[in-house]
C-alpha positions in Angstrom: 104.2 179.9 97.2 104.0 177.4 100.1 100.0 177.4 99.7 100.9 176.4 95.9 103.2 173.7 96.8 100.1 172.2 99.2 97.6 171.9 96.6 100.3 170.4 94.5 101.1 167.7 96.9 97.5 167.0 97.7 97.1 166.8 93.8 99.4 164.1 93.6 98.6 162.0 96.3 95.2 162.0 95.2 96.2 160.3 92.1 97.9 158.2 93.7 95.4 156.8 95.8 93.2 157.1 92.5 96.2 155.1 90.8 96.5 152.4 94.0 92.5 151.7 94.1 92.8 151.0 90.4 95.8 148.4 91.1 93.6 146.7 93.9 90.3 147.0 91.6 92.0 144.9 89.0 93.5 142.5 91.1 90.3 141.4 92.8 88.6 141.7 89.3 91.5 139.1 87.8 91.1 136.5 91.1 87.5 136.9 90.7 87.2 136.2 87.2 90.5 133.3 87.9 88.4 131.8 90.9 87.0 128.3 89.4 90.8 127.8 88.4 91.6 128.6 91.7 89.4 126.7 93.2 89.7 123.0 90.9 93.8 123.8 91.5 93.0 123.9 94.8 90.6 121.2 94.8 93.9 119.0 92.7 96.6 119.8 95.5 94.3 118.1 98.0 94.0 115.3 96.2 97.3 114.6 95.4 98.7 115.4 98.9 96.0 112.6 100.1 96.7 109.7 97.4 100.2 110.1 97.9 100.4 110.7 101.9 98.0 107.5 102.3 100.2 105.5 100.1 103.7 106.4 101.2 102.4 106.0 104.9 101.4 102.5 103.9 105.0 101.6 102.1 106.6 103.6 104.4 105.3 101.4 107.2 106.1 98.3 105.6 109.8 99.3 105.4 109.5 100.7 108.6 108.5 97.3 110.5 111.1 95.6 108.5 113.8 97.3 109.3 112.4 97.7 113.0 112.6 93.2 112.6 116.1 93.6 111.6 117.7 96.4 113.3 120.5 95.0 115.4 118.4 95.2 118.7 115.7 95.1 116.8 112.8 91.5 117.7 115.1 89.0 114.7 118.3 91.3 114.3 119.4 90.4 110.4 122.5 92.9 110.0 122.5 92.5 106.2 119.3 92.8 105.8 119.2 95.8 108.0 122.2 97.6 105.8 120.1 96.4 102.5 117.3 98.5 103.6 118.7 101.4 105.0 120.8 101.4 102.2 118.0 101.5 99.8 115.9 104.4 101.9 118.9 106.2 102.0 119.6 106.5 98.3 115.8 107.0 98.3 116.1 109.8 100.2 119.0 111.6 98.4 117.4 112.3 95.2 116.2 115.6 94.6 112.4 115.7 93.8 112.5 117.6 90.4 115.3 115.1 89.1 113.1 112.3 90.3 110.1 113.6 89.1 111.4 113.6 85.5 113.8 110.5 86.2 110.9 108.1 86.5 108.4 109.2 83.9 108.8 106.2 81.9 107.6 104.6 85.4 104.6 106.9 85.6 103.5 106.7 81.8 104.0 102.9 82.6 101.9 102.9 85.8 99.1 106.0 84.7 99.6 105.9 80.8 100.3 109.6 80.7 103.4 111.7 82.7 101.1 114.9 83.0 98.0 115.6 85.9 97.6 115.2 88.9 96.6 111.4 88.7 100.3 111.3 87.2 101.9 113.0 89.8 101.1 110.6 92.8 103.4 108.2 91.5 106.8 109.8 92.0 105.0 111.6 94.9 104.6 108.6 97.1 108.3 107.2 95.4 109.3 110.2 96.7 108.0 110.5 100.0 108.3 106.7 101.0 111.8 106.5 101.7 111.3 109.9 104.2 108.0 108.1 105.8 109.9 105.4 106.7 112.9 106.8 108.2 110.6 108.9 110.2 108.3 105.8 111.4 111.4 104.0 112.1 111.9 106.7 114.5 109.0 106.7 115.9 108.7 102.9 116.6 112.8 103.0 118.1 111.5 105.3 120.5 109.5 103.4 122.4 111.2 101.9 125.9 112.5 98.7 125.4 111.3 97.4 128.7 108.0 97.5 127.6 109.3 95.0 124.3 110.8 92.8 126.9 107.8 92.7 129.1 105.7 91.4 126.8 108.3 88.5 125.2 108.4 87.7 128.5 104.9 86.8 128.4 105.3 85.2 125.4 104.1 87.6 122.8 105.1 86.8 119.2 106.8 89.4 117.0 104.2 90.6 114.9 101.8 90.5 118.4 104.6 92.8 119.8 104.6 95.1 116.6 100.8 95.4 116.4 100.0 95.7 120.3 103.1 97.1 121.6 104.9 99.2 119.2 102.3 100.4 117.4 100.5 101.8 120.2 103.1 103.1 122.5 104.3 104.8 119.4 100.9 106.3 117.7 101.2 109.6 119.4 104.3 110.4 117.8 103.6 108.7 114.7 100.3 111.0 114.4 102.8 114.1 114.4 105.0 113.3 112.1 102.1 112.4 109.5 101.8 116.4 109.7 105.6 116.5 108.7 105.3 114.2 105.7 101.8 115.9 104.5 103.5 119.3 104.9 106.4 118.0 102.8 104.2 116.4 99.9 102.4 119.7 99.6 105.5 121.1 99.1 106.7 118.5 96.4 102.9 118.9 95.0 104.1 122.6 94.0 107.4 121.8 92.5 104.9 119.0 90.4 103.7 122.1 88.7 106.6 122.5 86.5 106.2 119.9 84.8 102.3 120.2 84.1 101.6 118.4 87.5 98.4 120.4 88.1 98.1 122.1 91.4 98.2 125.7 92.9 101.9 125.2 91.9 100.7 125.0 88.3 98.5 127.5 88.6 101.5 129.8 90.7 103.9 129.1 87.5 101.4 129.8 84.4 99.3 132.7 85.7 102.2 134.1 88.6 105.1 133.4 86.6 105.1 133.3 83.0 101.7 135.6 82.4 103.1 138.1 84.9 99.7 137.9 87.5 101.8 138.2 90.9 98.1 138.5 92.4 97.6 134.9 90.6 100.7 133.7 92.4 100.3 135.5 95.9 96.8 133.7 96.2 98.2 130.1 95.4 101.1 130.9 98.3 98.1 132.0 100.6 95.9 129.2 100.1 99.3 126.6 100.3 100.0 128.8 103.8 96.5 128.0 105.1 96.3 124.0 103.9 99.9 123.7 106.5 98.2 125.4 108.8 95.1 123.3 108.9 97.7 120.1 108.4 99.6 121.0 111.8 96.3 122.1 113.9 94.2 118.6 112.8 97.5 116.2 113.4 97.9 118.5 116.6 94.3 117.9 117.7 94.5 114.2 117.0 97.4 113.9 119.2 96.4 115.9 122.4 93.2 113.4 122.3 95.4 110.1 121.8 98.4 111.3 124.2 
């Protein structure tokens, strides 16, 4: 009886390592047979996290420097101006990214011609991420010492001279870390794109991982998005242990 009950067992734990290797055969058979997909989604993310980190570092910086002109001990303190523009990166910065996404289509079919792709989706990503890059930068450039500011006035150094040679500078180390923060956060964004045909491993995570029922489909995109913020973080690290 007990010699019975063994082969039994063994019987069925065979099959189910029959049953498993089957599961695993399938799944490498699907991402094979899904890898050009795979890789032009991968191939979109990058671009759009690029286009849109490049852009909303740029208008992001332009903000930045203005409200680093008009802070209240900032080089020409302007208090309305100041409460103007932190006003408007605040409100910037409190709209959900799916409801903005789909708030300013008529912006992006303005701007692109179409609402859909990836081309279509670095508009409301940098709209998006501007208002966060320039809080951060702001940041950035407030903490550098103010002695250093007044050293240089004292030598007669005009504002923009103090902003390009001073600030700037003194402030690039920390700067170069937080573009890690705001590339991690557009990939992010560049997922939630997907639902709305935004092209991406988080279009490719939705069709094939979500609504065809391919979890393999969908566990590859997260792997591949876990691997890009790695890569993000270790480059921006890199850059800043060189420039420190």
């Amino acid at each position: 009886m007990w010699r019975g009950d063994g082969r039994e067992n063994r019987g069925r734990g065979q099959v189910m390592n029959r049953e498993s290797a089957g599961w695993w055969t399938g799944y490498l058979a699907n991402l094979e047979y899904r890898l050009p997909e795979i890789r032009q989604a991968t191939l979109d993310t990058i671009y759009m996290v690029l286009a849109s980190t490049g852009m909303a570092l740029a208008f992001g910086l332009l903000l930045a420097v203005l409200m680093i002109l008009a802070h209240p001990r900032g080089l020409r303190p302007k208090a309305r101006l100041y409460r103007t523009v932190d006003w408007l990166v605040n409100i910037g910065r409190s709209f959900p990214f799916i409801i903005l996404l789909i708030a300013i289509q008529p912006l992006t079919r303005l701007v692109v011609g179409t609402t859909i792709g990836t081309t279509a989706m670095i508009v409301p990503l940098t709209i998006g991420a501007t208002p966060f890059a320039a809080r951060i930068l702001e940041g950035c450039l407030l903490e550098v010492d103010p002695g250093i500011v007044e050293a240089a006035r004292s030598f007669g150094a005009g504002d923009m001279h103090i902003v390009c040679r001073v600030l700037f500078p003194e402030a690039l180390p920390s700067i170069v870390l937080n573009i890690a923060v705001i590339a991690i956060s557009l990939l992010g964004y560049s997922a939630m794109a997907g639902t709305v045909g935004g092209g991406g491993l988080g279009d490719l995570a939705i069709n094939y991982g979500y609504h065809r029922f391919q979890p393999d489909i969908m566990f590859c995109a997260v792997a591949i998005l876990v691997v890009m913020v790695q890569c993000i973080q270790s480059i921006c690290g890199f850059i800043y242990r060189r420039i420190k």
